[in-house]
C-alpha positions in Angstrom: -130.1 150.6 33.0 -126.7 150.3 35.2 -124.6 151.8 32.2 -127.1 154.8 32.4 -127.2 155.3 35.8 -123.2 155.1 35.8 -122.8 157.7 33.3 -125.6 159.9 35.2 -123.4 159.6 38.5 -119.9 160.2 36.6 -121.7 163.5 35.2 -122.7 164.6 38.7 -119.3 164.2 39.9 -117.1 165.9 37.3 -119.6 168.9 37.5 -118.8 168.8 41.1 -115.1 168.5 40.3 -115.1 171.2 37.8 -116.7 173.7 40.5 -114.0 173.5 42.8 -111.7 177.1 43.0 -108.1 176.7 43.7 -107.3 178.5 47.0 -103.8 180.7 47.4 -100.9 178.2 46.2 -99.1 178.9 49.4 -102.0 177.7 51.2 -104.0 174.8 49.0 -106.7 174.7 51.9 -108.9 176.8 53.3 -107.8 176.0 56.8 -105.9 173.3 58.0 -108.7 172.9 59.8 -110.9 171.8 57.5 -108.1 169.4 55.6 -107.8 167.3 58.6 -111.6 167.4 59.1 -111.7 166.2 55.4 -109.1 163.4 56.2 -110.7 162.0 59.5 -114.2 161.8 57.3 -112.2 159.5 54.8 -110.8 157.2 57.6 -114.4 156.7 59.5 -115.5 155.9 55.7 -112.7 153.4 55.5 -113.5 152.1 58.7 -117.4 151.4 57.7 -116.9 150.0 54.5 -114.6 147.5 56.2 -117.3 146.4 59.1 -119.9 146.5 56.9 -117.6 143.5 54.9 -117.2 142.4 58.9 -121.0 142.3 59.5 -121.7 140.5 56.0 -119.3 137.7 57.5 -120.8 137.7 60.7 -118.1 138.9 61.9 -119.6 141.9 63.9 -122.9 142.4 65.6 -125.7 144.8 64.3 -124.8 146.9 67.1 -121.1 147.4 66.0 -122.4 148.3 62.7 -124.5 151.1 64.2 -121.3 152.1 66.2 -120.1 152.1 63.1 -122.0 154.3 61.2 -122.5 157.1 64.0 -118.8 157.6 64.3 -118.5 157.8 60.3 -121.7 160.0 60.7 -120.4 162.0 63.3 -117.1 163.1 62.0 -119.2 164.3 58.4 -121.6 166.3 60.6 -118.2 168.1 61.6 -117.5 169.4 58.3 -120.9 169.4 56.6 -121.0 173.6 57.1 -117.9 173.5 54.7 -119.2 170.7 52.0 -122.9 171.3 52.1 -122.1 175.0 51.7 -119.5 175.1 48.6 -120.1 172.1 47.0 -124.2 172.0 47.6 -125.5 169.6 44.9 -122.5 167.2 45.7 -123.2 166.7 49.5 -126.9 166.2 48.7 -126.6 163.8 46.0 -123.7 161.9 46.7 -123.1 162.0 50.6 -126.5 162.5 52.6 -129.2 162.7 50.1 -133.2 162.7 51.7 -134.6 158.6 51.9 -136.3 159.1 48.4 -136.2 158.8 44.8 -135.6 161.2 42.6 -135.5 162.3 39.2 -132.6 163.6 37.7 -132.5 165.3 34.0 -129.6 164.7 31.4 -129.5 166.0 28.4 -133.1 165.6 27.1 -133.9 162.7 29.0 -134.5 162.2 32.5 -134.1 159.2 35.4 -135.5 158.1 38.1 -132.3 157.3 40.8 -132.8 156.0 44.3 -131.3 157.7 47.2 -127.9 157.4 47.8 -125.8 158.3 51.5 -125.7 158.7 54.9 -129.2 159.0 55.5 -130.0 155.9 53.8 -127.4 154.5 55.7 -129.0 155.5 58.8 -132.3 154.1 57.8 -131.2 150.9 56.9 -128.4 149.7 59.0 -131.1 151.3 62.2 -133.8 149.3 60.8 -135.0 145.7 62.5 -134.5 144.2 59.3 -131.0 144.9 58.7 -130.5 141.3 58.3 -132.2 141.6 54.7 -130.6 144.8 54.0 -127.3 143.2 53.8 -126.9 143.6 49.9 -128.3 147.3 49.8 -126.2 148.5 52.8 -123.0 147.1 50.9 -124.1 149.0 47.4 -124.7 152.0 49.5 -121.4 152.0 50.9 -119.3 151.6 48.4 -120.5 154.1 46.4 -120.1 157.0 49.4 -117.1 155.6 49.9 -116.1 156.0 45.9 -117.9 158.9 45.7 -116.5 160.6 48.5 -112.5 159.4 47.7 -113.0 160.6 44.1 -114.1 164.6 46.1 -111.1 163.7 48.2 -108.3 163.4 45.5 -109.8 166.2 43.8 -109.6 168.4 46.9 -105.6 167.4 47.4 -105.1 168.1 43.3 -107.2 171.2 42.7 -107.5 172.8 46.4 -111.2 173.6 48.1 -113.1 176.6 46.7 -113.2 179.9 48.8 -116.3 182.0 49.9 -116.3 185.9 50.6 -117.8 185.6 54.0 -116.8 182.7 56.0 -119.3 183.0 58.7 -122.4 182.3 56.4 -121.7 178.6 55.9 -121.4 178.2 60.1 -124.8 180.2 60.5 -126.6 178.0 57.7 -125.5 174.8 59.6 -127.1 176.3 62.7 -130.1 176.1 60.7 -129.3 172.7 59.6 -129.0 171.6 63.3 -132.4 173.3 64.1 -134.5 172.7 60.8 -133.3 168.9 59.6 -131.3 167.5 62.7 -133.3 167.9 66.1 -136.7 166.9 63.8 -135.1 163.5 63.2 -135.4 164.4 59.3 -131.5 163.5 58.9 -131.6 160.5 61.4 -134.3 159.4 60.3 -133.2 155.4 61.8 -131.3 156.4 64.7 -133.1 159.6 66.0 -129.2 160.5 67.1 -130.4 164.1 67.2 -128.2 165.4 70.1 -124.4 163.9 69.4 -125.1 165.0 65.9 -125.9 168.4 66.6 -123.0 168.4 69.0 -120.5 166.9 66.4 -121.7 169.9 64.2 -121.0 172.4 67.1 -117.9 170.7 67.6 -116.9 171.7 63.9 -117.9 175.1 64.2 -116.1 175.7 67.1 -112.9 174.6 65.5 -113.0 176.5 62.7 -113.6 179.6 64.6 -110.5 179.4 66.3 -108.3 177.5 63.7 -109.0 180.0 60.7 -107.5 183.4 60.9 -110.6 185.3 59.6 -111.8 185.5 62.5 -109.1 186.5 65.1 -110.9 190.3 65.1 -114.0 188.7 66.3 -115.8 187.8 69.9 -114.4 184.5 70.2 -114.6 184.5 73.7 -118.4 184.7 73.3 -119.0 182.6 70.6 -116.7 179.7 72.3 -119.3 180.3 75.4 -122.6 179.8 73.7 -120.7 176.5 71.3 -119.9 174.7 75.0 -122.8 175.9 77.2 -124.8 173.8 74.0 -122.1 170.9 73.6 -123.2 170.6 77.6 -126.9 171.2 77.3 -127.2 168.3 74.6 -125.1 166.2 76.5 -127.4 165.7 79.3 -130.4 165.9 76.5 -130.2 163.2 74.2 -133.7 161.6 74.5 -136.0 162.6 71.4 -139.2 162.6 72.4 -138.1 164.5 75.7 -136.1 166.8 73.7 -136.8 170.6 74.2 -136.5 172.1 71.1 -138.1 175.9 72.4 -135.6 176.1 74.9 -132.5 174.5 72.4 -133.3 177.7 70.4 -134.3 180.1 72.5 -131.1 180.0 74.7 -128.3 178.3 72.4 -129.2 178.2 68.2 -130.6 181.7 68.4 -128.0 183.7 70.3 -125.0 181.6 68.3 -126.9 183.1 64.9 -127.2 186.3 65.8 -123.8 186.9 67.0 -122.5 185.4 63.7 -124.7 187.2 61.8 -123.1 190.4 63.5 -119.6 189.3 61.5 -121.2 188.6 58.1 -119.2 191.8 56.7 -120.6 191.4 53.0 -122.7 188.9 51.0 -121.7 186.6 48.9 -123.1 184.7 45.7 -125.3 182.6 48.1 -128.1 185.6 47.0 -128.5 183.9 43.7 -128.9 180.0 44.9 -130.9 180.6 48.3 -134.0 182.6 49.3 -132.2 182.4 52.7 -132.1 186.4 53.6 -128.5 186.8 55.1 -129.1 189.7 56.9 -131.8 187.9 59.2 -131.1 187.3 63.1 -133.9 185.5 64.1 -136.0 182.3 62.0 -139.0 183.7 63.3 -138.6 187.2 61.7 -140.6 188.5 58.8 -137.5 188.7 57.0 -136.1 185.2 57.5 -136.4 184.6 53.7 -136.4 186.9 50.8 -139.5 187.2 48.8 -137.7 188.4 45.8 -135.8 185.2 45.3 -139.0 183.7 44.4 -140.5 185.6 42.0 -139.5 187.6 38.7 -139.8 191.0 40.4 -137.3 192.9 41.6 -136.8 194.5 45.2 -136.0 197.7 43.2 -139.4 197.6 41.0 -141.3 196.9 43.8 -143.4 199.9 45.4 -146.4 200.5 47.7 -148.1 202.0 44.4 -147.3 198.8 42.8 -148.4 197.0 45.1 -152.0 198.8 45.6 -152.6 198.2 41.6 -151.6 194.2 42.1 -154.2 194.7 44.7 -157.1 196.1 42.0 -155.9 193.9 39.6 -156.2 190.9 42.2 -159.7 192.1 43.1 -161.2 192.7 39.3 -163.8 190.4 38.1 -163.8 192.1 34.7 -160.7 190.7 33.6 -162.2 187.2 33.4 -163.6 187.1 30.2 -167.4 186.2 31.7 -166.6 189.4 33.8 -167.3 187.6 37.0 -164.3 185.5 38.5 -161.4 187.1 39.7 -158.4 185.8 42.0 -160.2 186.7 45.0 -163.2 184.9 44.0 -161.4 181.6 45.4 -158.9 183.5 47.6 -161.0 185.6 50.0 -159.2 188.1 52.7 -161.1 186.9 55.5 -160.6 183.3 55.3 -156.4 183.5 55.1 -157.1 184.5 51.2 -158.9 180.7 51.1 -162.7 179.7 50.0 -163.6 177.6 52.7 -164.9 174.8 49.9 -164.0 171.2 49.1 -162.7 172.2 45.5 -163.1 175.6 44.4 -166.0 177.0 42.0 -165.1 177.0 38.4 -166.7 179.7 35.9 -169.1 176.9 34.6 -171.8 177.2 37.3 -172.1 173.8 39.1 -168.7 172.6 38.2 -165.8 173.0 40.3 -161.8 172.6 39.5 -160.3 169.6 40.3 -158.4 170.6 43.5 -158.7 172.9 46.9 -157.6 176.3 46.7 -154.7 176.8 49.3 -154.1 180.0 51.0 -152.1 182.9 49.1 -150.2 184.0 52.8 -146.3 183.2 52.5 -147.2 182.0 49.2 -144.8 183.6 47.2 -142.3 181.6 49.5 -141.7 178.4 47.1 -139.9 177.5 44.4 -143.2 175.8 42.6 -146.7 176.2 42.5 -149.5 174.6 42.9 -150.1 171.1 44.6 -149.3 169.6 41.3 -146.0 172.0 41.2 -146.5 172.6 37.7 -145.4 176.4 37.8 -141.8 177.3 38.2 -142.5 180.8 39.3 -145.5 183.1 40.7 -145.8 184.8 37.5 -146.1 181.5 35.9 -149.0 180.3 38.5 -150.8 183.2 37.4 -150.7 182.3 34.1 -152.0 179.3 34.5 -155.0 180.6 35.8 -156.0 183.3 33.4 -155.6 180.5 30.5 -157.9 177.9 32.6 -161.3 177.3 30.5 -163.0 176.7 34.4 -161.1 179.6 35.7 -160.6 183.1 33.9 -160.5 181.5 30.5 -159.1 183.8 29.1 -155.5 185.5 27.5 -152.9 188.1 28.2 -153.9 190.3 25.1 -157.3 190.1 26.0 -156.6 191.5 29.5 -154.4 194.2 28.3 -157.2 195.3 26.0 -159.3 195.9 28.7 -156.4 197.5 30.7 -156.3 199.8 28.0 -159.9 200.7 27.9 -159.8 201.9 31.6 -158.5 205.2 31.4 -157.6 204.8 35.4 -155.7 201.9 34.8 -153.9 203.7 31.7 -152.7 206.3 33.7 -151.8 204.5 36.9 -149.7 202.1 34.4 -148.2 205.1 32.8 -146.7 206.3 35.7 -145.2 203.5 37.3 -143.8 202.6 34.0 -142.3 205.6 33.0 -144.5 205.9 30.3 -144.8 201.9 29.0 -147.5 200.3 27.6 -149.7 198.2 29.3 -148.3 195.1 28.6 -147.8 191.1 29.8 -144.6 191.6 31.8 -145.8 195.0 33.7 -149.4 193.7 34.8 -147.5 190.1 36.1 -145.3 192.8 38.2 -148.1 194.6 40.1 -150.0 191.0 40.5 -146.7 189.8 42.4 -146.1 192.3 44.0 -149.7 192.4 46.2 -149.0 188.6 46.3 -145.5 189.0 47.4 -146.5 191.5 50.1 -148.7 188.7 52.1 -146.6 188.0 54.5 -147.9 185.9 57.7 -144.7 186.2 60.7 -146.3 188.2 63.2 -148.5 184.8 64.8 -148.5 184.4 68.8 -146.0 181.2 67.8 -143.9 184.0 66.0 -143.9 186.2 69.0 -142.8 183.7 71.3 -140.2 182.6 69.7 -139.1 186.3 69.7 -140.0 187.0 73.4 -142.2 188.8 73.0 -145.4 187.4 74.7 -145.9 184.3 76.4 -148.2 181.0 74.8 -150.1 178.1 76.6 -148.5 175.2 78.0 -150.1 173.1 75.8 -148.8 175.3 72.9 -145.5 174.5 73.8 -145.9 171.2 74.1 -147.8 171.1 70.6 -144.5 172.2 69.2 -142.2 169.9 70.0 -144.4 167.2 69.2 -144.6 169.0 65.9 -140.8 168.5 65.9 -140.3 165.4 67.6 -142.8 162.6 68.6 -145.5 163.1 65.3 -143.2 163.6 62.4 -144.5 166.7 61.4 -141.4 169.1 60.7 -139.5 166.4 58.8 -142.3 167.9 56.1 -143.4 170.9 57.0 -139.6 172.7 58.3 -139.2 175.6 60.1 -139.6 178.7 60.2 -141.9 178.6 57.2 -143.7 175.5 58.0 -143.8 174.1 54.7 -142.3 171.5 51.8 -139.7 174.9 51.0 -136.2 172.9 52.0 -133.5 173.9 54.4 -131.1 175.6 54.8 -131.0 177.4 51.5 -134.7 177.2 50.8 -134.5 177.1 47.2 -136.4 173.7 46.6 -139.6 172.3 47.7 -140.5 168.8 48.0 -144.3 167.4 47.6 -145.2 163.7 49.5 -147.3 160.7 49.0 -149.4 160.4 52.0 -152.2 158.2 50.6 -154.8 160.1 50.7 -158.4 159.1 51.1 -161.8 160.3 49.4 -163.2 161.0 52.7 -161.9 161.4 56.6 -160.6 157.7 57.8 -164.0 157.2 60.0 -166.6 156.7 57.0 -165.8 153.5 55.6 -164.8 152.1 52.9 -161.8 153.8 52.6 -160.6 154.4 49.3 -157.8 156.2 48.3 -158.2 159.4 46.4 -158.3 159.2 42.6 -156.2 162.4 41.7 -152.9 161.4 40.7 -150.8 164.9 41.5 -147.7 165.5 40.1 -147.8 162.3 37.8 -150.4 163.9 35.7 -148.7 167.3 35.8 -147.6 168.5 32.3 -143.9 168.9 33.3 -143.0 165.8 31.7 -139.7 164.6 33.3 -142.1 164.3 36.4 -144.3 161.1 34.8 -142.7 159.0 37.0 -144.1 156.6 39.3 -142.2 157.8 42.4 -144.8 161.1 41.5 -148.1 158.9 41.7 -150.1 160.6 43.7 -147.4 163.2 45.2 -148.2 166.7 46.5 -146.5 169.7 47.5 -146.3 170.1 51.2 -148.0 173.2 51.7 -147.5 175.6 54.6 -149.4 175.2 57.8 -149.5 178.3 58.7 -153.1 179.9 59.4 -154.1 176.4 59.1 -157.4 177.2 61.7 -158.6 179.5 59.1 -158.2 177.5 55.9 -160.5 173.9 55.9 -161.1 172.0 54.6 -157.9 170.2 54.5 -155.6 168.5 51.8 -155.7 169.0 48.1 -159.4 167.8 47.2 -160.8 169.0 50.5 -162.3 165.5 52.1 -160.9 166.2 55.8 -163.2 168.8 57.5 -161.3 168.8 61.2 -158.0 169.4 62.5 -158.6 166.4 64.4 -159.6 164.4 61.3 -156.1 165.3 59.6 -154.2 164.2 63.0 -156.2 160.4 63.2 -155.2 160.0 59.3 -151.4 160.6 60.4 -151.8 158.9 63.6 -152.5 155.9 61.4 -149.7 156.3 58.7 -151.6 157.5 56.5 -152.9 155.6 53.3 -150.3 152.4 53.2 -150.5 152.6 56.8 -154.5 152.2 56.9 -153.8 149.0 54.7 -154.4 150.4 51.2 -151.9 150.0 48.7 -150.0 152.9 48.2 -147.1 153.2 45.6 -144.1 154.9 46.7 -145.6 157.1 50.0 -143.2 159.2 51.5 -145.2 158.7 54.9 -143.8 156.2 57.4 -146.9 153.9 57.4 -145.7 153.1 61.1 -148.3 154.3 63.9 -147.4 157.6 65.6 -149.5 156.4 68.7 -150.2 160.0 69.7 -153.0 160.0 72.3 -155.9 162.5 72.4 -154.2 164.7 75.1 -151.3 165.3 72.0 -153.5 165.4 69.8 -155.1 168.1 71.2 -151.6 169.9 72.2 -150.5 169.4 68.7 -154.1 171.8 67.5 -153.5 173.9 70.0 -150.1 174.7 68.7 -151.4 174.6 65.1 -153.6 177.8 66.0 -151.4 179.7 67.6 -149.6 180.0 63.9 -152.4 181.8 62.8 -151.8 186.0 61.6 -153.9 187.4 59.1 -152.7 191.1 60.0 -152.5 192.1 56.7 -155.7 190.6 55.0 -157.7 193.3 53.0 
């Protein structure tokens, strides 16, 4: 198993060395800037790997260690915006990967691999028994430290690659800052939240003023905002106490939009990250682009496509008992939900084995369904029409009937210049009215745009959403959901542990559905998948219970006392592999409440019809 998962790491490193660019010979850096940033990183690495040697010889206290690790921490966090940006799969795999396993393919086989960097890091050598995680914290860092050397030579031999627009990497680490660091998500041991975000600052800033790209720009400006937040989260390095309306509102928001005022063209970032570029604000409509996500085109799409996704979505005569159609479990009124513990199949008295989640913001993921069987929104259609308990039906046997209508025929005709009917075409128009439900335009939204003005409570509910209860380390900003930052071109799914009914009916017993392990992609049958599910959006989340994927929790406050308790594993079942802290949040009823209250205000069905 070692020689395997040696030759799975040696492949992930010469892809990442192949992908480098050589930058002009005269110059074989970007920016000196960023060399010496490189370097420092390398000597803080040095520095670990010898006190974690230190520490194994009792040598050096636990809280050296830590001291340790934050510097080495620290100095990455001041050229992340660089490495996360050009070499993406690199910096996530190799130097500050999530706390989880994962499963990686090669060639026709796939492995499951267990985390590996600075996050792990952070979690162990933060954690009260760092005494038994002597062995693990030595592995880890030896291989960043290899890992990372190996990137290092590579740089000095083949140069570092060059993008087309250098502001985009700085603006994507001001999401970073916002969406992973403040939430605790990358600290998830220390909670170091504010000298991380000011390390990336720090980074920023000198790479604004040491590159000559941007000598025609408002530096002055820029340089204003980067020290008025190096001060602000100075004097606010408590987590829990941590303002996180206020950090955007006044610092992170006004720092994106002035760089996005610089971003002269795009770059190839359109084709890795739903992540519009053009956006100046998270809480925009326009924050991410639908037409990353699905197999339509911004150029195909139309209102008249759009109003014949929107018959076709509607039609109960396409199912081949002539009475189901999508909106038979997706009703307008109800955030395009059915209000029911597992939706009605087309066998009367039967239902399908899960809830059906809400279609707003739905096209924004990168899979569908809780199982995240479906790579695409076409595809999750598809999976539908060929369900026995759902439409139970076929492509050809829809297009037949297409064919039959002459209304249909001659709507087809003319947005097709004159096509056929056929699979590809109707798939178009049903994306396109799926696409179109967008749901941005909530009091939260509004808010956070200055618009209008939201309870106390409600902003209060939000940062415990992003602090104190855990809740954005899943669910990130702006989207609320599993869909990952900054590029937004992955989703993850979790193992809460799950019960068969709320936590207050006893005896609890965990759920029975086992998620992604029973999906049919079949590098996914591994265990770290028993019992996983995608982290759906909580957006219009007051309109959409009952709650989870088979429906047991009926209240808001129901879904709060299970995470209050850890879920599952933290109720004292046995849980394999949940992605939940077990640990107690110890919210009390007042945050509890605050945290709902927040919850609503994300609601916006605007454009339900």
């Amino acid at each position: 198993m070692k020689i395997k998962l040696l030759f799975v790491f040696a492949v992930i490193f010469l892809f990442a060395a192949l992908s480098f660019k050589k930058t002009d010979s005269g110059n074989p850096y970007e920016s000196k800037g960023i060399y010496k940033g490189l370097t420092q990183f390398k000597i803080k690495l040095e520095t670990l790997k010898t006190d974690v040697e230190k520490f194994n010889a009792d040598k050096i206290s636990s809280k050296e260690l830590q001291n340790s690790l934050r510097n080495c921490r620290n100095s990455y966090k001041e050229i992340e915006f660089y490495i996360a940006y050009h070499y993406p799969e690199f910096a996530k795999t190799n130097l500050n990967s999530a706390p989880l396993y994962r499963v990686e393919a090669a060639g026709t086989s796939s492995y499951t691999l267990p985390p590996q960097g600075l996050q792990v890091l952070d979690e162990l050598i933060f954690s009260d028994e760092i005494e038994e995680n002597k062995s693990q914290i030595t592995e880890m860092t030896d291989f960043l430290y290899n890992q990372y050397a190996n990137f290092y030579l590579s740089s000095l031999k083949n140069g570092l690659s060059v993008g087309t627009n250098k502001t985009i990497p700085l603006r994507l680490q001001l999401i970073r800052i916002y969406a992973l660091g403040i939430t605790g998500f990358d600290t998830p041991g220390s909670l170091n939240i504010s000298e991380e975000a000011k390390h990336s600052l720090i980074g920023i800033k000198n790479y604004l003023n040491d590159d000559t790209y941007f000598k025609n720009y408002d530096l002055v400006f820029a340089n204003k905002i980067i020290d008025e937040t190096i001060n602000y989260l100075n004097k606010n390095a408590d987590f829990e106490s941590f303002d996180r309306i206020e950090f955007y509102k006044r610092f992170i928001q006004p720092l994106y939009a002035e760089l996005g005022k610089w971003d002269g063209r795009n770059d190839d970032l359109k084709e890795f990250s739903g992540w519009n570029v053009g956006n100046r604000n998270f809480f925009e409509s326009d924050f991410l682009d639908p037409y990353f996500y699905t197999l339509l085109k911004k150029q195909q799409d139309s209102e008249e496509l759009r109003k014949l996704g929107r018959e076709i979505f509607y039609d109960e005569t396409l199912s081949e008992n002539g009475k189901m159609s999508c909106a038979t479990c997706h009703l307008p009124q109800n955030a395009f939900t059915d209000l029911k513990t597992k939706s009605e199949s087309n066998v009367e008295g039967k239902t399908v084995l899960r809830n059906s989640p809400s279609l707003y913001n739905a096209v924004f993921a990168k899979r569908f369904f809780y199982d995240m069987r479906a790579f695409y929104l076409e595809q999750q259609a598809e999976h539908v029409i060929y369900n026995e308990e759902e439409f139970n039906t076929t492509y050809e046997s829809i297009i037949n009937k297409l064919n039959k209508n002459e209304s249909y025929k001659t709507t087809f005709k003319k947005l097709f210049r004159g096509e056929k009917i056929n699979k590809q075409n109707f798939s178009k128009a049903l994306s396109s009215f799926v696409a179109s439900l967008h749901s941005f335009d909530s009091k939260f939204d509004q808010f956070m745009r200055n618009e209008i003005q939201i309870s106390e409570d409600a902003k209060k509910g939000f940062n415990l959403f992003m602090g104190k209860a855990n809740c954005a380390t899943c669910h990130f900003v702006p989207h609320f959901s599993g869909l990952v930052p900054p590029f937004y071109n992955e989703n993850e799914s979790e193992i809460l542990g799950i019960t068969e009914k709320p936590i207050n009916q006893k005896p609890l017993k965990l759920d029975s559905d086992k998620g992604r392990f029973n999906s049919p992609v079949e590098r996914e049958q591994s265990w770290i998948f028993e019992k996983s599910f995608k982290t759906m959006t909580v957006r219009n989340i007051a309109l959409t219970k009952p709650y989870f994927h088979n429906g047991a929790f009926n209240t808001l406050e129901e879904v709060m006392d299970f995470y209050n308790k850890g879920g599952g594993e933290g109720l004292g079942l046995k849980v394999t592999n949940q992605t939940l802290p077990p640990d107690q949040l110890h919210l009390t009823s007042k945050e509890i409440s605050q945290l709902i209250e927040f919850l609503n205000s994300l609601t916006d069905i605007s454009k339900a019809k």
